[in-house]
Residue, then its C-alpha position, 0 to 999 in steps of 0.5 A: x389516540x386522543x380522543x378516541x371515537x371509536x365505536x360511534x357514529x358521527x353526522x358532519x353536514x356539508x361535508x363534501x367539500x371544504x371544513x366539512x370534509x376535513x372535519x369527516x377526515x378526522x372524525x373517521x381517523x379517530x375511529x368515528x364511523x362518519x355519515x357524510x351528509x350533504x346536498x350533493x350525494x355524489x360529493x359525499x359518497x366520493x368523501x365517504x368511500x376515503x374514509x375508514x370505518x364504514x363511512x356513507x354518504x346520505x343527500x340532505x336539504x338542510x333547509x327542508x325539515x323532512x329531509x332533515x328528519x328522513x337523514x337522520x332515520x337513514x343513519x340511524x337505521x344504518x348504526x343504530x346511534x348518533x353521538x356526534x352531530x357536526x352542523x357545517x353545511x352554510x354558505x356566505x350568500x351575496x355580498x353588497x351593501x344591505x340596501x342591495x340585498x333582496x328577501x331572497x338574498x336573506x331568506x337563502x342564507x338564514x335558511x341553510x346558515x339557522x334553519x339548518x342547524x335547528x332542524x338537525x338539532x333538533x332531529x338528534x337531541x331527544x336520541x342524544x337525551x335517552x341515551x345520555x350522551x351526545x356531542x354537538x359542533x356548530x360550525x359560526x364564524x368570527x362574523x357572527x361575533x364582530x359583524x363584516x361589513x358587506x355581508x348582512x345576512x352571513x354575519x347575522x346568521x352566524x350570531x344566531x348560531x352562537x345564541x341557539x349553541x349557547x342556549x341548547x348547550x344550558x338546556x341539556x346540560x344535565x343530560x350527557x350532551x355538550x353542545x358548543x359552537x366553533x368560530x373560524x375567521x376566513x378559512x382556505x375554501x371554495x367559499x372564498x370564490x363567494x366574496x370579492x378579493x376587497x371583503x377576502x383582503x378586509x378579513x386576512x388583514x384583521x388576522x395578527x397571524x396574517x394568514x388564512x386558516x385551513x380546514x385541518x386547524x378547523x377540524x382539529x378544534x372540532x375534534x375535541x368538542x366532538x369527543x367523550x374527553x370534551x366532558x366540562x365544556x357546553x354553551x361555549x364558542x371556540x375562536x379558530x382566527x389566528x388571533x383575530x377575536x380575543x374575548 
């Protein structure tokens, strides 16, 4: 098939549930044996055993650095190689104004949303440079880009994820490794259940396909950053937001 993934191993974070699972879905369809890392190691077990090619599940904190490092060593022990790492894990925190939002509030998003995604990187980069290849997808948002009212510490988070993609994507540019960043508008989730219906009718209205997206069009977008044919293409972000961005 088209970007064929045969013979590697792929990380997708968060992949219990949502555009994680979808993502591991279509990984393990083209031929990725996929680690499905999450918090929850039921979940991602019950996600795993789905999936062909010898997919597994692995419990990860992604805000706890060891436990970060201890996941990737597990994968690692277990194929031997990581090719492809899919940072999705997040979440959308609390929702209010910012004079609403406590330390913790913010502390909570950034922790998972930007300390996740460093720490993982992190963990696979100097694997992916002795081997002279590597795919990175980090999971944004449109958020990130034009900022949602209401919702401080997700729109900052996300903006931090598009700089360290874009930044890391230059820094080992020159090593086999393509890092970029996907940009989905508001997608049919359980994460939807986080915001109010007023911040869930803000977002669809903003969208000229005047619609949610759903995981599988997420996936879909992933499943090229993922794979060898994406060979010309680093430091970039993806819109997936039926129209919504357009720059």
């Amino acid at each position: 098939m088209p970007f064929d993934l045969s013979g590697q191993t792929a990380i997708v974070t968060g992949a219990a549930t949502g555009i994680g699972e979808a993502i591991a879905k279509r990984l393990a369809e083209a031929g990725a044996t996929v680690a499905v890392a999450d918090l929850d190691k039921e979940g991602a077990d019950a996600v795993a055993a789905s999936l062909p090619h010898n997919a597994f599940g692995v419990q990860v904190d992604v805000t706890n650095s060891a436990s970060v490092n201890a996941a990737v060593a597990e994968v690692l022990k277990r194929s031997g190689r990581v090719h492809i790492l899919v940072n999705n894990a997040g979440i959308a925190g609390k929702a209010g104004p910012v004079t609403d939002i406590s330390d913790d509030d913010f502390a909570k998003v950034m922790s998972i949303n930007v300390n996740g995604v460093f720490f993982f990187c992190r963990a696979v980069l100097a694997h992916m440079k002795e081997h002279r290849y590597g795919r990175i997808v980090n999971i944004a948002s449109i958020a990130g880009k034009e900022g949602n009212p209401n919702m401080i510490a997700y729109s900052g988070s996300k903006a931090a994820v598009i700089g360290m993609t874009k930044s890391m994507g230059k820094e080992f540019a020159t090593d086999g490794i393509c890092v970029n960043a996907v940009a989905p508008a508001v997608v049919r989730t359980k994460i939807l259940e986080q915001l109010t219906p007023q911040q869930v009718t803000y977002m669809t209205d903003k969208i000229p396909m005047r619609r949610t997206g759903e995981p599988w069009e997420i996936a879909a977008v992933v499943h090229f950053l993922a794979s060898p044919d994406c060979s010309f293409v680093t430091a970039q972000c993806y819109d997936a937001s039926g129209g919504r961005a357009t720059y």
